[in-house]
C-alpha positions in Angstrom: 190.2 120.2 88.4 191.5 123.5 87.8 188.4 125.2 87.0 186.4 123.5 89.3 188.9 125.1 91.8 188.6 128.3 90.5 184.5 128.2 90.4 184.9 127.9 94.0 187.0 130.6 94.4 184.8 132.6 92.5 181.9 131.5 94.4 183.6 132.4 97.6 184.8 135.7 96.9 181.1 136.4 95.2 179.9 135.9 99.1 182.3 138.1 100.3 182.5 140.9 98.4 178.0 140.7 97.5 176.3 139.2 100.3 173.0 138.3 100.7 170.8 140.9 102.0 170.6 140.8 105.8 167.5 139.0 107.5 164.5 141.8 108.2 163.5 142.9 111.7 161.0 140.9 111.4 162.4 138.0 110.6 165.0 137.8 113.8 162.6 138.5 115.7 159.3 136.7 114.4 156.2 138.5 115.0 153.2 136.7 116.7 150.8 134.7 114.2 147.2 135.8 112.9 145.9 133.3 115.8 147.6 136.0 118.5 146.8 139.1 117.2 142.9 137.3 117.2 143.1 136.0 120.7 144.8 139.1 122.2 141.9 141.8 120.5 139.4 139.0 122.1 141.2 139.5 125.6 140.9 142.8 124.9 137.5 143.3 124.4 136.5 141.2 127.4 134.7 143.0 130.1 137.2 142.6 133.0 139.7 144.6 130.3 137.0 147.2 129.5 136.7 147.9 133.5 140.2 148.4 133.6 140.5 150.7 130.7 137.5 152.4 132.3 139.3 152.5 135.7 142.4 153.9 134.0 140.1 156.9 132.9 139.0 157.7 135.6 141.9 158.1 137.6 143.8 160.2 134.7 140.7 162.7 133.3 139.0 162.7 136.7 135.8 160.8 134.9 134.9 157.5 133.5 133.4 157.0 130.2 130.0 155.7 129.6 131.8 154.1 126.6 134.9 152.5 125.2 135.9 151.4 121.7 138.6 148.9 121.3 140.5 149.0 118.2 140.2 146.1 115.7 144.2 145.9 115.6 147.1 145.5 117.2 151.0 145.9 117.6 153.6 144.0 118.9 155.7 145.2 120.9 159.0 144.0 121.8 161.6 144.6 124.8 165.6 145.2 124.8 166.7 141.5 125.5 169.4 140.8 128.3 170.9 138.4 125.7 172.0 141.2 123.1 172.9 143.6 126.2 175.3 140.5 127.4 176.7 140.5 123.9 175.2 136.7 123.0 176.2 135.6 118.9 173.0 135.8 117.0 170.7 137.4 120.3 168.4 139.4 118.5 168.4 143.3 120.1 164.3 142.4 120.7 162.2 139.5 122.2 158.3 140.3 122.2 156.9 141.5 124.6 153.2 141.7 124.3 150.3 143.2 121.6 149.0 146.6 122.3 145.8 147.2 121.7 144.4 151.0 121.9 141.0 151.9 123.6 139.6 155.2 123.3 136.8 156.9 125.4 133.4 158.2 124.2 135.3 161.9 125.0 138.1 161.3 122.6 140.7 160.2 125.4 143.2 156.6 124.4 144.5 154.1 126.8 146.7 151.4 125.2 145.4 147.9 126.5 148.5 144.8 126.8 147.6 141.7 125.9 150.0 138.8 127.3 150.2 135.2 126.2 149.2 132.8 129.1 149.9 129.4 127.0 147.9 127.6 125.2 147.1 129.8 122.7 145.1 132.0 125.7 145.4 135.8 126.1 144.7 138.0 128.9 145.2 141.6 129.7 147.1 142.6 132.6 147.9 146.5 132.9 146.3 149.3 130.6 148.5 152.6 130.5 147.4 155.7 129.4 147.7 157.2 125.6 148.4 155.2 122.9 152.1 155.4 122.2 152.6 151.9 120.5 149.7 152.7 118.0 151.3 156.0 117.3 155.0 155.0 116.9 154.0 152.1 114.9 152.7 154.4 112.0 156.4 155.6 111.5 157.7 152.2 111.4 159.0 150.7 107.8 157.4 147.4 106.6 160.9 145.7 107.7 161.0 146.9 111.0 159.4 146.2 114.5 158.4 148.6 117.5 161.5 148.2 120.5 161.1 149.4 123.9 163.8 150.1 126.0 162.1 150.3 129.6 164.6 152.0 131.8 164.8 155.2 129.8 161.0 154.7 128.4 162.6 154.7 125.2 160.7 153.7 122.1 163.0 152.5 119.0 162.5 151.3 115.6 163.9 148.6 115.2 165.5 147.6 111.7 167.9 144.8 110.2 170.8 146.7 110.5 170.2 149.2 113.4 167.8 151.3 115.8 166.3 154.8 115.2 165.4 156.5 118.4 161.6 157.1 117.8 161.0 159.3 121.5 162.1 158.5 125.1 161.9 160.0 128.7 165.5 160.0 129.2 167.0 159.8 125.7 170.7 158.6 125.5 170.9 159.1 121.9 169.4 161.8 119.4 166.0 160.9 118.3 165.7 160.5 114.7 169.3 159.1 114.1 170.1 155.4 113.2 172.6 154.3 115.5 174.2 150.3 113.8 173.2 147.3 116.3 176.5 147.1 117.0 176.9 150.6 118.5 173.4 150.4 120.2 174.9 147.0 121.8 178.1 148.6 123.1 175.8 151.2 124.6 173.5 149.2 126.4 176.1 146.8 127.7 177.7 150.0 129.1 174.3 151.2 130.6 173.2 147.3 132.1 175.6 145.5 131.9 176.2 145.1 135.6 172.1 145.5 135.4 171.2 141.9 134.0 169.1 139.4 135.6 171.3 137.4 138.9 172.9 140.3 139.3 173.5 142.1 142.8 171.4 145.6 141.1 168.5 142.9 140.3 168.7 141.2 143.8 168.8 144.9 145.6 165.2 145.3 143.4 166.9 147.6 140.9 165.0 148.4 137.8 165.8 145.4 135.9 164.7 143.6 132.4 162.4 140.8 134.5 159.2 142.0 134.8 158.1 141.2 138.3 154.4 140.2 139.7 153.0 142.7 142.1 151.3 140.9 144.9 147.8 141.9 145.6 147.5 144.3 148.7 147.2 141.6 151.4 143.7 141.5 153.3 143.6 142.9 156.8 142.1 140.4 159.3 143.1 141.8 162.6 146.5 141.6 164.4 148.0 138.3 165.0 148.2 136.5 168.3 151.6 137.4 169.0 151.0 141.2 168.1 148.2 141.4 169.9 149.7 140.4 173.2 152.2 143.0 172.1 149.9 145.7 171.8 148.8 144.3 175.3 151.6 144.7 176.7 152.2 148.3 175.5 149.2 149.4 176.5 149.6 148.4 180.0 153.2 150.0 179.7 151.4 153.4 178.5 148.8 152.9 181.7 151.2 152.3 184.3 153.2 155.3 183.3 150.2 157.2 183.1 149.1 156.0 186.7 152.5 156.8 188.0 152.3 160.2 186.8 148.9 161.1 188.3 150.7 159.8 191.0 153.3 161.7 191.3 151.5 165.6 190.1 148.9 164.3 193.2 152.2 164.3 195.5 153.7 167.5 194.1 150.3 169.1 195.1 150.4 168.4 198.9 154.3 169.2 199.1 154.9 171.8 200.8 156.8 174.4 199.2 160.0 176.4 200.7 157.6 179.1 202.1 155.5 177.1 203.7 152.5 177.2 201.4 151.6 174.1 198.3 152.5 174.8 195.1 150.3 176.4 192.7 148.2 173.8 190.4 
């Protein structure tokens, strides 16, 4: 009985003082199969997302390609998840996000292409942005780490199983280069959005939140309602009758005799 206590003992203390190595990146926050990464370089290849890479061209470089190449890869990207800034147990500091996939011009110029899962094993792409920072970043990235985006400071991170190594950002809150622990990078983000999270009053004023909202289409201009039209009616005979009354009035001021006896000058 003795030993078999002490076997335990020893097998306790052996998990406390040598743990297991902690769970990869990758691992907590699973990367999408072989089937995605398929079906989102098919969505990206389709014509309607070769017309907006095209489109995207042309408004940055001033001209459109005659040609664009898609790249036969891509990377997943993942977003800072509201769960970790909230402080959740176990919420990974990532949930994916989509697969970027880089197009490049027949003059040399790279657009990054997102590919979005719509269910049912279907991809589409939705928004093309210019340059191809995912590709890029992801060259720097160890085999046990993923690519993290943190949106509100367009920060890019590598993200690893113990911590985050600022890779580049717009508005960079820590120095780039330097592994910050998840713990640390948690405290920081709960002080930067913690009041920021989804339901709260910043999301419901339109703040810059962590849900990525639908734009509506521009709405289609088919004359003015019924009850703006009268309006505009209305006005206009407002903006008439005041006109009237002043042609009016300037005729009057004509014929009035001024002090000395003569009209007024016109």
């Amino acid at each position: 009985m003795i030993c078999r206590k002490l076997a335990a003992f020893v097998a306790v203390l052996v998990v406390l003082v040598f743990p297991g190595s902690p769970a990869s990146a990758r691992e907590a926050v699973p990367p999408p199969s072989p089937a995605d990464f398929a079906a989102a370089l098919d969505a990206a290849n389709q014509p309607a997302a070769i017309s907006f890479a095209k489109t995207n061209f042309r408004q940055v470089h001033g001209a459109e390609p005659a040609t664009v190449a898609v790249a036969d890869h891509g990377v997943a990207a993942y977003v800072l998840n509201p769960a970790f800034v909230r402080g959740d147990a176990g919420a990974p500091a990532g949930v994916f996000q989509y697969i970027a996939v880089t197009a490049t011009a027949d003059d040399g110029n790279r657009a990054t292409l997102r590919a979005n899962p719509e269910g049912g094993g279907h991809w589409s792409v939705g928004s093309v942005f210019s340059g191809d920072d995912e590709e890029t970043l992801s060259k720097r990235l160890r085999p046990d780490s993923v690519l993290l985006n943190e949106p509100q400071i367009n920060g890019w991170y590598e993200l690893t199983p113990t911590g985050v190594v600022l890779l580049q950002a717009s508005l960079p809150q820590s120095e780039v280069g330097g592994f910050l622990p998840l713990a640390e990078y948690q405290k920081q983000v709960k002080s930067r959005y913690g009041d920021k999270l989804p339901g709260s009053d910043y999301e419901k004023e339109h703040g810059i939140g962590f849900a990525q909202r639908e734009i509506a289409p521009p709405a289609t201009f088919s004359g003015p309602s019924t009850t703006t039209l009268a309006l505009l009616i209305a006005g206009g005979v407002l903006v008439l009758g005041f006109a009237a009354v002043v042609v009016w009035r300037y005729s009057q001021r004509k014929s009035t005799p001024a002090i000395d006896g003569s009209t007024e000058p016109k």
